[in-house]
C-alpha positions, 0 to 999 in steps of 0.5 A, a space after each residue: 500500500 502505497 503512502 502519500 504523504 503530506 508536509 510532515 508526514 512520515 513512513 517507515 521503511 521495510 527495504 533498505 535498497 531503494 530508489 528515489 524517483 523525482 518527476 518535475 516537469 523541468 530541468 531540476 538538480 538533484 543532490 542528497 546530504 548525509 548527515 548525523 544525529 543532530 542534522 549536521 553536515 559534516 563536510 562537503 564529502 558528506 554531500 552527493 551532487 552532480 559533480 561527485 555524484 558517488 558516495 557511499 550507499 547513495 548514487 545519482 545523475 550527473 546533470 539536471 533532468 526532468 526525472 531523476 532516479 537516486 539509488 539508496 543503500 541504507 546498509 551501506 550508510 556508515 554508523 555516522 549518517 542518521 539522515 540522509 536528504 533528498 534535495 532539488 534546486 533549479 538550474 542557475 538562469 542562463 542569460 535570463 533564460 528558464 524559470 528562476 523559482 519553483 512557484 512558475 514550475 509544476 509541483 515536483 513529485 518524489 516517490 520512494 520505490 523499491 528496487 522492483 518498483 513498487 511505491 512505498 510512499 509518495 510526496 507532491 511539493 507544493 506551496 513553493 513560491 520564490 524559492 529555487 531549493 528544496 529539501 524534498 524529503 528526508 530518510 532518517 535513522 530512529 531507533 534501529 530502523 529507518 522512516 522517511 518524512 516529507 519536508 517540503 522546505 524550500 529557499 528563495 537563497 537557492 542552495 547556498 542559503 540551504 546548506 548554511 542554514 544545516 551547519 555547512 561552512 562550505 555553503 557557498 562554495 560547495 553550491 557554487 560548485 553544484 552550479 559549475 557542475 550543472 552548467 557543465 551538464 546543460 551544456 549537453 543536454 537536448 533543449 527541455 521538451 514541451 510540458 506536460 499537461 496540468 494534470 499529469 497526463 503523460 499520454 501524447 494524446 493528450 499533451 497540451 500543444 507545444 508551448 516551445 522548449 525554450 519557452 519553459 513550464 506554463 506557471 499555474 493559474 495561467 488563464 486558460 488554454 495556453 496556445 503553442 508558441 510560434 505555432 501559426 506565425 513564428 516570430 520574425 514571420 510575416 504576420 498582419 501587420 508586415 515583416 516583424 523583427 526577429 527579436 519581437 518575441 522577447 519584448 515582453 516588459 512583464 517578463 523582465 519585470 518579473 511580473 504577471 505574463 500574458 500568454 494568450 496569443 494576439 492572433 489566436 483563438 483559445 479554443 482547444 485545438 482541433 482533436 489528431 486523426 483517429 487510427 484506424 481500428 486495430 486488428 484483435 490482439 494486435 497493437 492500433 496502426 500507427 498514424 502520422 501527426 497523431 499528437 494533439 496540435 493546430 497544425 500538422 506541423 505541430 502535431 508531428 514536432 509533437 508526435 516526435 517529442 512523444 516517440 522521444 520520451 518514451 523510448 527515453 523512458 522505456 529504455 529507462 524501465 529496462 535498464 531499472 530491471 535488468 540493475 534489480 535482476 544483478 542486485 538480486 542475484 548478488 544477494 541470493 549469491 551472497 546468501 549462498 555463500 554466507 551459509 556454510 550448510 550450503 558448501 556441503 554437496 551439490 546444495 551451493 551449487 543447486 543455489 548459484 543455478 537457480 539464482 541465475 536462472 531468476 536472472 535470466 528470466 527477469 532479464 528476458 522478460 524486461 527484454 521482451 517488454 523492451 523489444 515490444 515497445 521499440 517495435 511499436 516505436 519502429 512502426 511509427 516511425 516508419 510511417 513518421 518519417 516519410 510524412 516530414 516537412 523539410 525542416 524536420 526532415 533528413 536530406 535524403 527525404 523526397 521532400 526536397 526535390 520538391 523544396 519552395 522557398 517557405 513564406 513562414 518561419 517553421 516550429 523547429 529545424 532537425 539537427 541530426 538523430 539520436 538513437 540508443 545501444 539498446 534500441 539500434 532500429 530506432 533514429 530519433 529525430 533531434 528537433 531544436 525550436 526556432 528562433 535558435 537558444 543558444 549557438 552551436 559548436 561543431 567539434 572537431 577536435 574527436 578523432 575516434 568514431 563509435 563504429 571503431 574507425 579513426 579520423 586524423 584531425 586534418 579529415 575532422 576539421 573538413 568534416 567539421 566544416 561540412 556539417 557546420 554548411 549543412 546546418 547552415 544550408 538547413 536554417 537557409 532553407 527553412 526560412 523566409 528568403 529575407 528573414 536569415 542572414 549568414 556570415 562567415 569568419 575564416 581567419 586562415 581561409 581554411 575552410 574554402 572549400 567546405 564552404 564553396 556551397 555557400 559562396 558560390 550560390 550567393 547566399 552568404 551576406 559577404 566573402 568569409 572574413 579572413 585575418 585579424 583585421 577581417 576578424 575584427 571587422 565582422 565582429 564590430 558590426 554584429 555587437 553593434 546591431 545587438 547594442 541598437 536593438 538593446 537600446 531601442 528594445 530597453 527605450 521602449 521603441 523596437 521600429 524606431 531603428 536606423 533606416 535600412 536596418 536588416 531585421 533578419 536573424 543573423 547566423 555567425 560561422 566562425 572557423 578554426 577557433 581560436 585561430 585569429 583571434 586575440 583576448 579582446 575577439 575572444 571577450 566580444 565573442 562571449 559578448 555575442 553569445 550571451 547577449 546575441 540570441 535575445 535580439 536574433 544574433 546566433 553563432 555557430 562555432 568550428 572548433 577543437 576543444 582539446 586545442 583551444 585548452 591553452 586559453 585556460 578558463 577564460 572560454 570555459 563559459 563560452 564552451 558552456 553556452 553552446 550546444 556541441 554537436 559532433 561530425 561523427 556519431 557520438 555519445 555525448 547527448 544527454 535527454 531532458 527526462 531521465 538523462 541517457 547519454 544518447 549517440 548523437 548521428 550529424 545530418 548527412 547529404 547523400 553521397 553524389 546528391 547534389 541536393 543542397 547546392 539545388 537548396 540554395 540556388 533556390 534560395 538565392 533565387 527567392 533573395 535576388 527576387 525579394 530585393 528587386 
């Protein structure tokens, strides 16, 4: 029977191995404290958190997720730990960007389960407000045996103000070393999903419509159904009133002020969306037919990003479930064995050994059975993305899609742009679409400082850099070609003109805004004109005036393709770069960095922050992704052209085409 418990409250606990499961909806950190009979923290080595997320008799993830799984061993507590507290914070703001407080998120949810799953008491956090820490709940040692209780306390000071107030003189610095940490995980992870649905339901038909991974969880209260975020006429798009400057949806003075916002659309109406297509009726004993655009939306556009993002979540939470199985299979059979072997009875005769077999038959049989569950899921999840897949529009769409020889330059700015797939070791059939919102959050670095490939080959650092460069024009060719002929502007910075031929598909057809920039001075040149576009909108934006700009000026998103970093550039390129980055994407400025991390380590932690704000994609699969629910590293496969197609270079002439047209 399962306990739900209310601030206060507490329950005991029959197991000693446990999990701790946390749904919050958002992006949350997860940490634990140890601490003694007085509730003292002894040190930070008593605290597990993202940057040593190993201690004894407890383990959790490594980034910020939506859902976390902590590992408990109450056995393995050393005599010292007479409670143990479960913490979630949310991730320092970046550039202004998620939420701040627990009062604008869904109420998390934590749950202590047993190692096959079976709840034994849950707790809902709510009446948060301004804080952005937590004490969720707590496991505590009383007379021999062990209980947990709800806490609920929260603080607007974040962790710092959390650790100081149980005792610890190292708040500060240990909680800013959980920020560094978490940073360093975000940095990695795939933009947050749209949120679930006020109440909970985890179904795709049901989800709300998309309000945008970059928009953050829709606060409670919020009037009314909240319609999708660019769904219809994107920002920057061509709406009623004539071309919009890109920045338009980041003007809102509530949302700076921090007061009340306004999430009615101005040209929307806020009735619920219209219902997806039914699926045709199943066979007997046999799973519906899968149906392309089945998600709930207003367009199908937005039922397919929807419809993605499901297929996403549940093989993230399906495989989730597998490796959970197979982890209470190996600990169980460790405990049969461990008994066995602890009982001298059995070492007489054949008993010991009668006992190792049927523990590993037990084993296997769990295993096989989690294995079957698994395959039966991904089978489900193959189907619909064999019928998914073909149903694409160019921007969620592969290069070897027919939709692309059927390519019009578009009139609108689409949801959301495919950057490569994701796929996991457990389910090899299945290629996950990775769909990143428009306008951009944050800039983009193609790494090409990986020599060894996950398929066993190597790759000598001249081929990466040319492979880096590929990838980064066909990211580029892609964002091109899915907006409208005025709205996207490119420019390129080659200080040694290395990258010449890898960006002749873009010179050559005319699509870039002028010749790669080459050398300091070229550097220099480029880098003073986009700061000083971001500094204008600043100003008139903060002025209250967003049309009172100079005549001419060019509205369009703005996309810098810097190759060969930090070649050419010197501390005071290096700091206007940063300057980019953080402030660039508020007001359309994006940057897409060329670079070997590896090489670039000689600028010490002065790039350390750069690195962070940028989401690294790789030129050959790699694992190095993580999902914003449960935190697989997920192996990250870059957008290909198909070998001889010359699909892009036909792209971007059309491209070409549609701009000589617009300016005549």
């Amino acid at each position: 029977m399962t306990a739900e418990l209310v601030r206060g409250q507490n329950h005991p606990l029959s197991q000693s191995r446990l999990e701790i499961r946390i749904s919050a909806g958002t992006p949350v950190a997860a940490a634990a404290a140890l601490s003694d009979e007085n509730g003292r923290i002894h040190g930070t080595e008593w605290v597990a958190h993202p940057g040593a997320p190993v201690q004894p008799g407890l383990e959790l993830s490594r980034q910020a997720a939506a859902d976390h799984r902590l590992a408990v061993d109450l056995d393995a507590m050393t005599e010292a730990v007479h409670r143990v507290s479960v913490l979630l914070a949310l991730p320092a703001p970046n550039g202004g960007a998620g939420p701040a407080r627990f009062g604008a998120v869904a109420a998390p949810f934590v749950a202590v389960t047993g190692l096959d799953g079976t709840e034994v008491a849950s707790y809902t956090i709510t009446g948060l407000d301004l804080e952005s820490a937590v004490v969720a709940l707590e496991l505590y040692r009383r007379q021999g045996a062990w209980k947990v209780r709800a806490v609920g306390q929260g603080y607007a000071g974040g962790l710092a103000e959390l650790f100081a107030d149980q005792g610890l003189s190292e708040a500060a610095q240990l909680a800013a070393g959980i920020d560094e940490a978490v940073a360093r995980g975000l940095a990695r992870s795939v933009q947050a999903p749209p949120p679930r649905t006020s109440e909970g339901d985890r179904s795709r038909q049901a989800a709300a419509p998309a309000v945008g991974p970059d928009q953050g969880s829709v606060p409670q209260g919020a009037p009314g159904p909240v319609p999708p975020a660019y769904g219809g006429q994107p920002s920057g798009g061509q709406g009623q009133g004539g071309p919009q400057p890109a920045y338009s949806a980041a003007t809102d003075p509530h949302a700076a002020s921090g007061g009340p916002v306004n999430y009615s659309h101005p040209e929307r109406q806020t009735s619920a969306p219209p219902p997806p297509p039914a699926a045709p009726p199943a066979q007997p004993g046999q799973p519906a037919q899968p149906v392309a655009g089945d998600a709930t939306g207003w367009s199908m556009e937005e039922r397919l990003y929807n419809q993605v993002w499901g297929m996403f979540e549940d093989l993230s939470r399906t495989t989730a479930a597998y490796r959970s199985a197979v982890d209470f299979a190996e600990s169980r059979m460790d405990k049969e064995l461990e008994q066995a072997l602890s009982d001298p009875r059995s070492r007489i005769g054949g008993q010991g050994d009668a006992a190792r077999e049927a523990a590993r038959a037990r084993y296997s049989q769990l295993v096989d059975q989690a294995r079957a569950s698994l395959d039966r899921d991904v089978a489900q999840l193959v189907a619909e993305s064999q019928v998914v897949e073909p149903a694409l529009p160019p921007a969620f769409a592969r290069w070897d899609n027919p939709c692309w020889h059927a390519y019009r330059v578009p009139m609108e700015i689409p949801m959301a742009l495919r950057l490569g797939d994701l796929r996991l070791p457990e389910a090899e059939a299945i290629r996950i679409p990775m769909l990143l919102r428009l306008p951009l959050e944050r800039g983009l670095w193609i790494d090409s400082g990986r020599a060894d490939s996950l398929d066993g080959t190597f790759t000598d650092s001249h081929d990466m850099r040319r492979l880096a460069m590929d990838t980064a024009v066909a990211h580029a060719a892609r964002l091109l070609a899915v907006y409208p002929a005025d709205e996207f502007t490119v420019h390129v910075v080659d200080p040694a003109g290395s990258g010449a031929q890898a960006l002749a598909p873009l010179s050559q057809t005319g699509v870039l805004a002028g010749p790669p920039a080459q050398g300091a001075a070229g550097v220099a040149e480029v880098l003073a004109r986009l700061i000083q576009r971001v500094d204008l909108v600043q100003m008139a934006l903060r002025g209250g005036a967003p049309d009172a700009l100079p005549p001419g000026f060019d509205t369009a998103q703005q996309l810098l393709i810097v190759n060969d970093f930090p070649h050419g550039f010197d501390d005071r390129a290096v700091n206007q770069l940063r300057y980019l980055v953080d402030e660039g994407p508020a007001v359309g400025v994006h940057l897409m960095l060329v670079a070997d991390r590896e090489e670039s380590a000689g600028y010490g932690p002065l790039l350390d922050p750069l690195w962070r704000a940028l989401l690294r994609l790789t030129p050959v699969p790699d694992d190095h992704l993580a999902d914003p629910w449960v935190g697989h590293a997920w192996t990250y496969e870059p957008p290909t052209v198909p070998h001889g197609s010359e699909v892009l270079r036909q792209v971007l002439t059309k491209v070409a085409e549609a701009r000589r047209t617009w300016d005549r």
